[in-house]
Z-matrix of the N, CA and C atoms (Angstrom, degrees):
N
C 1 1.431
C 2 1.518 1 111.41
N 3 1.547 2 120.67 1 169.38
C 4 1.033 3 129.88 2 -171.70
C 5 1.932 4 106.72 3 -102.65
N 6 1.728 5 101.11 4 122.68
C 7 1.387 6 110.16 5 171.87
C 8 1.500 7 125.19 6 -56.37
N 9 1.091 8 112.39 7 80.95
C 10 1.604 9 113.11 8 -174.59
C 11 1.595 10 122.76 9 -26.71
N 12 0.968 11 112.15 10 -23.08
C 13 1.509 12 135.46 11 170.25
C 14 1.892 13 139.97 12 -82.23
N 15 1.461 14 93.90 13 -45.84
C 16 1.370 15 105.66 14 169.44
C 17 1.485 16 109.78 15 -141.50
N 18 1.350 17 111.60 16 20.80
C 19 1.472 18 103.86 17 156.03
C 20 1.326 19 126.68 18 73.38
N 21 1.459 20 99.08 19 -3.89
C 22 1.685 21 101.11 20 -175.11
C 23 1.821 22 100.22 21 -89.49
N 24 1.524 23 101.45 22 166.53
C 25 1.266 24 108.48 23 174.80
C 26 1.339 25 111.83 24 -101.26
N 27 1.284 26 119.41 25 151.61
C 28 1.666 27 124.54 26 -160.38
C 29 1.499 28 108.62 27 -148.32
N 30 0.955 29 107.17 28 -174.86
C 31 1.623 30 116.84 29 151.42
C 32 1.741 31 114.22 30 -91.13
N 33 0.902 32 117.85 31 148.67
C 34 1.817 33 134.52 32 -176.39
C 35 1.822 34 85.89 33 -64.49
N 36 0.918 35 152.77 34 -46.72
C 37 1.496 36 141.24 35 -158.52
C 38 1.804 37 97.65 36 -95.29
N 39 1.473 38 122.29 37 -30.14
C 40 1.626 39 105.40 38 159.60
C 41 1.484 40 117.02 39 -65.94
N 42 1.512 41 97.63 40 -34.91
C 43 1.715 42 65.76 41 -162.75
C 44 1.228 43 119.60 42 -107.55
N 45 1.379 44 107.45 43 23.31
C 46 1.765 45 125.37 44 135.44
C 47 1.258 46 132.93 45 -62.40
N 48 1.624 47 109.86 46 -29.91
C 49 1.298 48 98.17 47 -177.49
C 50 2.121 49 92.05 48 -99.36
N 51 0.761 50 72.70 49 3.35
C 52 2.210 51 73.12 50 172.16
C 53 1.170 52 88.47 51 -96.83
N 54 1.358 53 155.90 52 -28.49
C 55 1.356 54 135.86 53 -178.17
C 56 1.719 55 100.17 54 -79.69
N 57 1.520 56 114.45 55 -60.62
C 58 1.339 57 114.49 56 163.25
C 59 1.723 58 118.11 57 -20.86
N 60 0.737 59 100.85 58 -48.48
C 61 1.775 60 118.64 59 -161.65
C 62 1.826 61 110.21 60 -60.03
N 63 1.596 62 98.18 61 -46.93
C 64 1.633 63 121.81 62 176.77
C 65 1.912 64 102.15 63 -96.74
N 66 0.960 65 128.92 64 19.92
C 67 1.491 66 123.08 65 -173.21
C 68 1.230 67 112.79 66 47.84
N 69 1.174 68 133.83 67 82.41
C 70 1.246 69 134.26 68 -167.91
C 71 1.683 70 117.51 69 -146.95
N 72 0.795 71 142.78 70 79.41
C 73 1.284 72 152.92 71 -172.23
C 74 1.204 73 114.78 72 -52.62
N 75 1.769 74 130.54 73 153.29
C 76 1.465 75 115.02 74 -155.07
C 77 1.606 76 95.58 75 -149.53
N 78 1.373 77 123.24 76 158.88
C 79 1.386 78 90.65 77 155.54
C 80 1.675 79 84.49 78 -138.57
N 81 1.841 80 98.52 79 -177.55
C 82 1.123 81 110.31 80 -174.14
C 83 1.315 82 117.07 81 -125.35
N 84 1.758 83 108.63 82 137.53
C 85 1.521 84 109.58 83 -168.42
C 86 1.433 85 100.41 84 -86.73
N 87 1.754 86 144.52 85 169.06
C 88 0.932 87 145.25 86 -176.74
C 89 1.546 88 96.61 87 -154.44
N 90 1.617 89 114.89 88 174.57
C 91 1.347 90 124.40 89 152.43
C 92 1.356 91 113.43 90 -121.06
N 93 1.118 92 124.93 91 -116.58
C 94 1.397 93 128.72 92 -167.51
C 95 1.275 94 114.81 93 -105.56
N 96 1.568 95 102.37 94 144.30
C 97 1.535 96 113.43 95 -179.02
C 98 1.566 97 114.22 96 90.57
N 99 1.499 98 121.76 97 -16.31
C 100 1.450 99 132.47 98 -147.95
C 101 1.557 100 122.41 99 -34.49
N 102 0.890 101 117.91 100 111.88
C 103 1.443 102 122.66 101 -171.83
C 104 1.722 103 135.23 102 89.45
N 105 1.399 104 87.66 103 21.47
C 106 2.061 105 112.49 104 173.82
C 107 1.327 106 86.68 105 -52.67
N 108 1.613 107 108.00 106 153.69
C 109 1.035 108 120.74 107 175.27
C 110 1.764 109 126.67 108 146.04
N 111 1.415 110 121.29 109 169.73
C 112 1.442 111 85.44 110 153.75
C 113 1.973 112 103.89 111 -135.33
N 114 1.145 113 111.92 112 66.12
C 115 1.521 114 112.78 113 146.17
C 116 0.783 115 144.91 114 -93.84
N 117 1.724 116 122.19 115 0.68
C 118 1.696 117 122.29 116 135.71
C 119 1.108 118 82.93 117 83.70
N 120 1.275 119 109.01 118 -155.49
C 121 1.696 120 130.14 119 -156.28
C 122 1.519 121 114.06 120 -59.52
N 123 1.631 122 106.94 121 -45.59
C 124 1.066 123 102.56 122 158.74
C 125 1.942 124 135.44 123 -11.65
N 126 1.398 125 93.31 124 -67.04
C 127 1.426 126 101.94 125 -164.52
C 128 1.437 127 101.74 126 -70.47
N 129 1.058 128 138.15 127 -29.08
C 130 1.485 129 133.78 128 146.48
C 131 1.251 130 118.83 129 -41.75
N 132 1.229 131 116.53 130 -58.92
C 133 1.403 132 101.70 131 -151.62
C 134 1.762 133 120.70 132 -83.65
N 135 1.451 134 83.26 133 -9.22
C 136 1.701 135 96.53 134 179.89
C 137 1.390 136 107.00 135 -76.83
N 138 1.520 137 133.26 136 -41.77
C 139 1.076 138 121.36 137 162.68
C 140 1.484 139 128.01 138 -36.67
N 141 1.568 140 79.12 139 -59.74
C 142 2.455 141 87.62 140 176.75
C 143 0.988 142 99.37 141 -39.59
N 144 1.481 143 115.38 142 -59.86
C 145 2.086 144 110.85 143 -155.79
C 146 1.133 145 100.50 144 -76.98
N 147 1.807 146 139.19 145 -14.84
C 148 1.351 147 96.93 146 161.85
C 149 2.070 148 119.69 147 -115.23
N 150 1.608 149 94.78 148 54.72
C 151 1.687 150 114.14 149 165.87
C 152 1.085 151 93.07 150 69.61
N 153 1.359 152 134.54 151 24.37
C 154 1.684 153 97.94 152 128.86
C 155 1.690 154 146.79 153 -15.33
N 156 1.012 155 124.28 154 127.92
C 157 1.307 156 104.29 155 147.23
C 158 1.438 157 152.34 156 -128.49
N 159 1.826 158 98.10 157 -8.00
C 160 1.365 159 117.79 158 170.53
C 161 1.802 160 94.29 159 -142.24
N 162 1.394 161 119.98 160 167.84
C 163 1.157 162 138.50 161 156.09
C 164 1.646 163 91.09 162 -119.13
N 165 1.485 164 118.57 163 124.43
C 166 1.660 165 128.69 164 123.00
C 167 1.298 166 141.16 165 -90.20
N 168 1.477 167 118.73 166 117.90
C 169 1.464 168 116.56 167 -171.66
C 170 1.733 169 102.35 168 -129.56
N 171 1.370 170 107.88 169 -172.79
C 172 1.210 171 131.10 170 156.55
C 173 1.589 172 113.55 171 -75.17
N 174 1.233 173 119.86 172 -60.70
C 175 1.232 174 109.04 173 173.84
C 176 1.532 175 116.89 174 -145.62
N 177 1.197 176 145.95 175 169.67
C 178 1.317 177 149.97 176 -155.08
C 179 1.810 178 111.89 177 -109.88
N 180 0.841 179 157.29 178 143.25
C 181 1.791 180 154.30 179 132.92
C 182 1.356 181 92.43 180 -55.54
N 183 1.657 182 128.78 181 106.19
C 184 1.251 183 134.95 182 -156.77
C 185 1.863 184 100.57 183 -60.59
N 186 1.250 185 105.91 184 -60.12
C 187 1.838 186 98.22 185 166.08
C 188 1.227 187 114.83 186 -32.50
N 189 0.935 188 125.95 187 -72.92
C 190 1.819 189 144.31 188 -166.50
C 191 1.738 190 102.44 189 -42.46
N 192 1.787 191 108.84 190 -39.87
C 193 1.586 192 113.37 191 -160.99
C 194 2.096 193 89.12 192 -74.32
N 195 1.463 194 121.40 193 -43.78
C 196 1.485 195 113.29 194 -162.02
C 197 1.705 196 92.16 195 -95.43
N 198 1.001 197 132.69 196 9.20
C 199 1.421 198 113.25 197 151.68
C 200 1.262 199 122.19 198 -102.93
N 201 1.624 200 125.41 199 7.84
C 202 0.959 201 126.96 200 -179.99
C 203 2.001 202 104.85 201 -101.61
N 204 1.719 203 117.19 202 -23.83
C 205 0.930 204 141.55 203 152.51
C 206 1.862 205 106.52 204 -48.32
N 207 1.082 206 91.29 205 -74.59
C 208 2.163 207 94.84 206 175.57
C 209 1.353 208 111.41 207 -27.50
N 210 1.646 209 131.43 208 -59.68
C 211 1.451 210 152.98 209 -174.68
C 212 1.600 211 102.22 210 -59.93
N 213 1.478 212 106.80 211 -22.79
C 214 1.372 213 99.61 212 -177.04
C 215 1.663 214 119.67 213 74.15
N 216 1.395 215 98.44 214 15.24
C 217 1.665 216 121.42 215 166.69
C 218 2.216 217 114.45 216 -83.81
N 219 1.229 218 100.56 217 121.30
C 220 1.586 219 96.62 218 -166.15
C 221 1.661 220 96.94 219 -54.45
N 222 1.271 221 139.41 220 167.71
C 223 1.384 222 160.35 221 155.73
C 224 1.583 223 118.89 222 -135.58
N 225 1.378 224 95.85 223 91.74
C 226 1.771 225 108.69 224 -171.79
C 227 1.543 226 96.27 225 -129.74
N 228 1.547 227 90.95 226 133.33
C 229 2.041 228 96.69 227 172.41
C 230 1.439 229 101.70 228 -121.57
N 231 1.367 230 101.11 229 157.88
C 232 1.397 231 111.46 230 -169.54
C 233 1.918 232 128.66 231 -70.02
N 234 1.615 233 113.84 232 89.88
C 235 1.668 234 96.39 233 -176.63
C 236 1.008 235 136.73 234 3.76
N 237 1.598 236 109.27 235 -56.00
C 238 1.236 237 130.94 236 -166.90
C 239 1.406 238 111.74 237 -102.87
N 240 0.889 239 151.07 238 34.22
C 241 1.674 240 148.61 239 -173.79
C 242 1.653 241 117.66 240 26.25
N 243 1.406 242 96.77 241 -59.12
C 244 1.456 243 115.52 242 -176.92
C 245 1.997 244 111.70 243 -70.21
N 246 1.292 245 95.10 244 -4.26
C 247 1.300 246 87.04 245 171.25
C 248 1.449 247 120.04 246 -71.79
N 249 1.003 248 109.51 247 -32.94
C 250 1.664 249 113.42 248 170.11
C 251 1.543 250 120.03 249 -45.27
N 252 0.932 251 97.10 250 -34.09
C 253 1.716 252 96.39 251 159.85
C 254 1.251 253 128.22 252 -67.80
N 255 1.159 254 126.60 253 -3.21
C 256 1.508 255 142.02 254 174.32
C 257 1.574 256 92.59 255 -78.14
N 258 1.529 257 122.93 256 -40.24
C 259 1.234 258 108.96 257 -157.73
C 260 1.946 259 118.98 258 -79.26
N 261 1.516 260 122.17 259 132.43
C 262 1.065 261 122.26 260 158.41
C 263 1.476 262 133.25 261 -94.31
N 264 1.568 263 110.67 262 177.12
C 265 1.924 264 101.89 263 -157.24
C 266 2.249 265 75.25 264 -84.44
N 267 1.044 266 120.31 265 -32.42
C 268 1.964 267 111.57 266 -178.22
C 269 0.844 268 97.41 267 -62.56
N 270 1.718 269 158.16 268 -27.70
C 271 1.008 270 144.21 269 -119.10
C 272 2.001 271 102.20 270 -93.66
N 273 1.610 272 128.25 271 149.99
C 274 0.904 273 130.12 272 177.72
C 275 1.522 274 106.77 273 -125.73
N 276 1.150 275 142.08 274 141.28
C 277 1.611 276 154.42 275 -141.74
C 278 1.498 277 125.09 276 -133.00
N 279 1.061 278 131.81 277 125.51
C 280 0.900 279 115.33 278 165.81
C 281 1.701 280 118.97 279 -146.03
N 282 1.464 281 135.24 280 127.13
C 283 1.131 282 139.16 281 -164.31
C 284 1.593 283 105.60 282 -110.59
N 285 1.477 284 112.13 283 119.02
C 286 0.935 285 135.55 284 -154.67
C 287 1.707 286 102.09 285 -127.86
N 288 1.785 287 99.18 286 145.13
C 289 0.998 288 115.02 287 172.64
C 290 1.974 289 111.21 288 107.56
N 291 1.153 290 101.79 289 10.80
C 292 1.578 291 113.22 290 -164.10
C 293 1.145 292 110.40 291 -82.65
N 294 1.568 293 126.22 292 30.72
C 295 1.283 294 106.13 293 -170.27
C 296 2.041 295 71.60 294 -137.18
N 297 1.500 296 119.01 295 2.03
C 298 1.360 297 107.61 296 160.06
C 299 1.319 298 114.46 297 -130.33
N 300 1.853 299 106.89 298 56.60
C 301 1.348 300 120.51 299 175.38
C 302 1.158 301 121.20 300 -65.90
N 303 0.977 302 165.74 301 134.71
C 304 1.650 303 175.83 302 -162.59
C 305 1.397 304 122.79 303 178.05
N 306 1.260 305 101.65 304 146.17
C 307 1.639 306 112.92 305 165.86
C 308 1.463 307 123.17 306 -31.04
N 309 1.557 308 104.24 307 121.02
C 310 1.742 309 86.33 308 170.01
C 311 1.458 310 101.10 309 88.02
N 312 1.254 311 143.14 310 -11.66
C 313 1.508 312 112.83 311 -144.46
C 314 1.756 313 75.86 312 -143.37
N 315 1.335 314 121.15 313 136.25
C 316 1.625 315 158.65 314 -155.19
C 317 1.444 316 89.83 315 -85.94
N 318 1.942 317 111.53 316 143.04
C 319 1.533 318 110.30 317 176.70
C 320 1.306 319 88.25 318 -118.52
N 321 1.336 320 115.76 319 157.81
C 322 1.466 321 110.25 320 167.21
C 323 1.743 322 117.14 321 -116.78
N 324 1.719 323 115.65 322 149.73
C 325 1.502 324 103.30 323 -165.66
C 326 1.516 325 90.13 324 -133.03
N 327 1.416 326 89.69 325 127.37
C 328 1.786 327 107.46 326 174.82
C 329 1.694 328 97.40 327 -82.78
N 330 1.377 329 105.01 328 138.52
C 331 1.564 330 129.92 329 177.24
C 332 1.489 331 100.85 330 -102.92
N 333 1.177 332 133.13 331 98.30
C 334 1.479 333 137.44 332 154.21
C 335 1.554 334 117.18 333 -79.28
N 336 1.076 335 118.03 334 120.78
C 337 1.478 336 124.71 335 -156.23
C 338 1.650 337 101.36 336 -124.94
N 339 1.484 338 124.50 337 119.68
C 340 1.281 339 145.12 338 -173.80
C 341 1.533 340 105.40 339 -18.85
N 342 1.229 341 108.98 340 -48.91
C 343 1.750 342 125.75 341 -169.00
C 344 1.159 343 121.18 342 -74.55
N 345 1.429 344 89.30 343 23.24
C 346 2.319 345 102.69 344 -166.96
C 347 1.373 346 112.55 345 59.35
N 348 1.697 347 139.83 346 5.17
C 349 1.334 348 140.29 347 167.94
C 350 1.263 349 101.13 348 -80.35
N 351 1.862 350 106.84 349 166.53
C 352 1.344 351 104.81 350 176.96
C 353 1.668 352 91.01 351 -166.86
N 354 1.403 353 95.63 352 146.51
C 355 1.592 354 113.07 353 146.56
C 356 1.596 355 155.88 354 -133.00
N 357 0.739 356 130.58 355 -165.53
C 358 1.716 357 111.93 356 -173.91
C 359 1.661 358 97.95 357 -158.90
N 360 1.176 359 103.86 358 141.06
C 361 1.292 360 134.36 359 -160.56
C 362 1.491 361 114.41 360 -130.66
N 363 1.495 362 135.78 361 140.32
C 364 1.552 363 118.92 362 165.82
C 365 1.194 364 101.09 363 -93.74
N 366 1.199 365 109.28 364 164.23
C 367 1.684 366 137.02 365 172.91
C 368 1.564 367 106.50 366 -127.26
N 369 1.668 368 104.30 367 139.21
C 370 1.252 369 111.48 368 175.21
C 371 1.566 370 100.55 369 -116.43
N 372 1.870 371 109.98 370 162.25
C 373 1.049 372 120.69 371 167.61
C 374 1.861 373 129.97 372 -140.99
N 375 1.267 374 95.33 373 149.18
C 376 1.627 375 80.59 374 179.85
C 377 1.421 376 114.67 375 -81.06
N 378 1.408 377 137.19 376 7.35
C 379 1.278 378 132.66 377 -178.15
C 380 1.371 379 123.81 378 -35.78
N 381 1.645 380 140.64 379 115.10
C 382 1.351 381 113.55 380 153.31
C 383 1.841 382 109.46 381 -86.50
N 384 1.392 383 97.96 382 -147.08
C 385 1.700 384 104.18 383 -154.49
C 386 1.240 385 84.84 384 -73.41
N 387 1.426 386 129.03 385 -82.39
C 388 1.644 387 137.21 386 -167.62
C 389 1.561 388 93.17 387 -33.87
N 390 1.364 389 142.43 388 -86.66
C 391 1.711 390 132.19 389 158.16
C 392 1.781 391 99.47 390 15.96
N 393 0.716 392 89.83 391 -93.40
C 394 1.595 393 101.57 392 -164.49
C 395 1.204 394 115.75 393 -60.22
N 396 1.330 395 140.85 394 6.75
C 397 1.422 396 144.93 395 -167.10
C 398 1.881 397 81.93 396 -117.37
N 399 1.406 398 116.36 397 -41.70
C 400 1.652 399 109.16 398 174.87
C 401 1.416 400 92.23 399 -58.08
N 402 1.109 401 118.99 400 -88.49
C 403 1.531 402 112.78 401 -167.78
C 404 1.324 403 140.60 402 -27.17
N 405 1.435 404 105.09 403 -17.80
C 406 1.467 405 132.84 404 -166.62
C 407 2.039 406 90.17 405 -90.19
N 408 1.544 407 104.46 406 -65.30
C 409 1.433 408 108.51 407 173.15
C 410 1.616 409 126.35 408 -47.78
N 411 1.463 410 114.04 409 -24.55
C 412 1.259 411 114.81 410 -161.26
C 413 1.606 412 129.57 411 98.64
N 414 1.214 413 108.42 412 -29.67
C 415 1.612 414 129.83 413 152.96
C 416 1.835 415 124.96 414 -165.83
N 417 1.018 416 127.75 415 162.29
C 418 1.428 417 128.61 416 -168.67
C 419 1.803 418 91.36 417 -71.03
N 420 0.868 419 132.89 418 -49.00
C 421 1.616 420 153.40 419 -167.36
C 422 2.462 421 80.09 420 -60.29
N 423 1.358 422 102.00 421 -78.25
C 424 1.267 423 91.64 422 165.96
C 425 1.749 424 146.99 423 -29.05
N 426 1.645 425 103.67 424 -51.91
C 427 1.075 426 107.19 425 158.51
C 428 1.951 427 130.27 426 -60.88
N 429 1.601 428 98.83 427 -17.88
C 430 1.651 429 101.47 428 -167.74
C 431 1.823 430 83.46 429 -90.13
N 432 0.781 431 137.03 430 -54.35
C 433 1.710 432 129.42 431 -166.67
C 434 1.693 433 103.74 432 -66.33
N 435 1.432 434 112.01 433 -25.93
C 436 1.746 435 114.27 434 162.56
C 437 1.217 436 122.34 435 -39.22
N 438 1.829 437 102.30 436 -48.49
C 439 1.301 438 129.71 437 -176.28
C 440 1.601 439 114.02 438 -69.71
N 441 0.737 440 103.82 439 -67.70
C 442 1.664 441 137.19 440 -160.70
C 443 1.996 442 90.75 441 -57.83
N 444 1.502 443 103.80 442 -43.59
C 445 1.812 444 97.55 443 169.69
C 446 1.521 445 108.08 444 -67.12
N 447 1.335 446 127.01 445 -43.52
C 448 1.620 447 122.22 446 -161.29
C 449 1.508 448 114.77 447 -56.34
């Protein structure tokens, strides 16, 4: 993939950990099925550790979508399916509205596109409340040592 930053081409796990490296948070576009497989926690958690912060897809490997929830990594697919076609490899993101995250209730993600155009798209999620209190902590594992100090 292409380093949003310096433009070079890489592998998707460099230039995560080069975003890692500068504090820089990333997210990842997907299509369908996202995260089939069987590496289990793994495939979560490597994202988190290298600053993730949301995956958007078309659709989830239903395991893959609540362990990526556990890590405290967002898991939002696109309303519209076809919105993913809006997305480019220049493109810069931003998902808005996260500070009135809740159950049930649609995020929306502005598409900033190299050429000074842009669009915005909703995203849905399966989060319930406890869901989102991981996410809120940084991981579910996070929220229990939150606890466990009070």
């Amino acid at each position: 993939g292409k380093n949003q930053f310096t433009d070079e081409i890489d592998k998707f796990s460099a230039n995560a950990r080069k975003y890692k490296e500068q504090g820089i948070g990333w997210v990842a576009i997907g299509d369908e099925n996202y995260g089939e497989g069987s590496s289990r926690e793994h495939a979560a958690m490597e994202p988190r550790f290298l600053g993730a912060k949301a995956v958007i897809v078309k659709s989830f490997a239903r395991i893959h979508e609540t362990n990526l929830k556990k890590q405290g990594v967002l898991a939002l697919t696109f309303k519209n399916p076809d919105d993913y076609e809006l997305i480019r490899e220049d493109d810069r993101v931003s998902i808005v509205d996260l500070k009135k995250f809740a159950p049930g209730k649609s995020l929306q993600l502005i598409i900033k596109h190299s050429d000074g155009t842009q669009d915005k798209c909703e995203l849905e999620h399966s989060f319930n409340k406890a869901q989102i209190e991981w996410f809120k902590a940084g991981s579910a594992l996070n929220l229990i040592a939150q606890q466990q100090g009070q």
